[in-house]
VOVOVEX-352574 format. One line per field, with one value per residue (C-alpha): residue number from 1; residue in three letters; x, y, z. Coordinates in Angstrom, 3 decimals. Layout:
N
i	[NUM|...]
aa	[Ala|...]
east	[X|...]
north	[Y|...]
up	[Z|...]
# end
This chain:
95
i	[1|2|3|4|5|6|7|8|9|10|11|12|13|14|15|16|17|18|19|20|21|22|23|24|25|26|27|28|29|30|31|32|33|34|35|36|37|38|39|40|41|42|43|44|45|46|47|48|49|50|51|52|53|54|55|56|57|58|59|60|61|62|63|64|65|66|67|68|69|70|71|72|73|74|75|76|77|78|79|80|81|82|83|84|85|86|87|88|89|90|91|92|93|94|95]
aa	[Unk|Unk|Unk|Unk|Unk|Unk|Unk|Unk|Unk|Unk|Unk|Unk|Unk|Unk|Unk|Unk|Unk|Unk|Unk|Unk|Unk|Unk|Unk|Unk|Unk|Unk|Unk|Unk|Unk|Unk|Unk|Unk|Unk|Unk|Unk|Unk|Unk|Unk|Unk|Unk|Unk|Unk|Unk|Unk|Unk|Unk|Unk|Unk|Unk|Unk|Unk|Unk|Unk|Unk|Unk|Unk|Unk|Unk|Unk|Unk|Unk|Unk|Unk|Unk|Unk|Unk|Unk|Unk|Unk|Unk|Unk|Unk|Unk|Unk|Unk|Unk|Unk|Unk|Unk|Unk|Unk|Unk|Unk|Unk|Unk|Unk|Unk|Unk|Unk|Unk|Unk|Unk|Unk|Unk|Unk]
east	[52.731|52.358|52.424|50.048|47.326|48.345|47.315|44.336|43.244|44.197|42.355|38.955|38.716|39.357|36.111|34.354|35.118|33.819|30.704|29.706|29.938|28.036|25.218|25.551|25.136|21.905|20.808|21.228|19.318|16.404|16.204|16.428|13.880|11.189|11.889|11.114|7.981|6.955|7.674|5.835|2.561|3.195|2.849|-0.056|-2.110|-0.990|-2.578|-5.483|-5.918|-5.058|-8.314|-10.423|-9.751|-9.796|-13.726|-14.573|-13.373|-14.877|-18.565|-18.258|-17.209|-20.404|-22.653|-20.832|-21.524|-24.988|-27.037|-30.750|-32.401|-34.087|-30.783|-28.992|-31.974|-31.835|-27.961|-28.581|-30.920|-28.810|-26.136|-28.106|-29.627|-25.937|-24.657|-27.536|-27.934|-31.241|-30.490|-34.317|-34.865|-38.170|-38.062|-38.756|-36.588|-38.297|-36.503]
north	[5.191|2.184|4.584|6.628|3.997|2.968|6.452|6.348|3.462|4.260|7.433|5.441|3.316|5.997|7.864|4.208|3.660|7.160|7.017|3.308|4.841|7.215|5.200|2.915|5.950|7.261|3.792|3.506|7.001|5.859|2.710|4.287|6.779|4.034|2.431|5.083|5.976|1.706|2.283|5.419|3.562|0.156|2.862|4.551|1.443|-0.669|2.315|2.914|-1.177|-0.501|2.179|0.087|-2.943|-1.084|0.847|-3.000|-3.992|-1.208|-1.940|-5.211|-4.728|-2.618|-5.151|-7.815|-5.994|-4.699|-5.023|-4.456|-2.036|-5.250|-7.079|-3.329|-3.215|-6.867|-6.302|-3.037|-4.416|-7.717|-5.578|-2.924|-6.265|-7.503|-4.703|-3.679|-6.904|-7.808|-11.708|-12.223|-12.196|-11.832|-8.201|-5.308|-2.517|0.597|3.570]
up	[-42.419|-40.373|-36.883|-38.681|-38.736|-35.564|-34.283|-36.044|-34.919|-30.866|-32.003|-33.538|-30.335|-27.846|-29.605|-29.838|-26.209|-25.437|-27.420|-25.619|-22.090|-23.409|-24.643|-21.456|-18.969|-21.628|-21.143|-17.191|-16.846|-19.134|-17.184|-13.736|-14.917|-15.894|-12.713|-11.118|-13.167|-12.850|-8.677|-8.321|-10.231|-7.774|-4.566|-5.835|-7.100|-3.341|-1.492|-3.572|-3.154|0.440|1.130|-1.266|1.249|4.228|2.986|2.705|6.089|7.261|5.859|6.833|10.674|11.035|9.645|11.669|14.569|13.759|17.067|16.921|19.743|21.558|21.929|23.404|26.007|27.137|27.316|29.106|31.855|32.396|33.489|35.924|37.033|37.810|38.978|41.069|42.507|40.837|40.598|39.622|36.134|36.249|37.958|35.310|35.110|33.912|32.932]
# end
């Protein structure tokens, strides 16, 4: 009788043992799974912050470098005056 219970009881904690590595792999898979899910969300929300940020940058590079027409033309003639050899500011240059 007492080997009996002795068997039984190898025989319960075999099945106990067995059913907790089973519960621990479930477990593992369900985590990995949500980390997954939680990683795939972080890389989609970083690059839709990333285009956000770079639309801004963007917007604000071409009003940082905004020139008006009168400040292109003045640029333009200093340099035909420099590289023509025009040293006199006061000459005109006409198109």
């Amino acid at each position: 009788m007492v080997q009996a219970a002795q068997s039984e009881a190898e025989r319960i904690l075999l099945e106990a043992r067995k059913h907790a590595q089973e519960l621990v792999e479930t477990a593992r898979l369900a985590t990995r799974l949500e980390a997954e899910k939680m990683l795939a969300t972080a890389l989609q929300t970083a690059e839709a912050d990333k285009k956000k940020r770079l639309a801004h940058a963007d917007i604000d590079f071409e009003m940082q470098v905004c020139v008006d027409e009168a400040v292109v033309r003045q640029t333009a003639e200093a340099v035909v005056r420099c590289v023509c050899g025009y040293r006199n500011a006061t000459r005109e240059i006409t198109p």
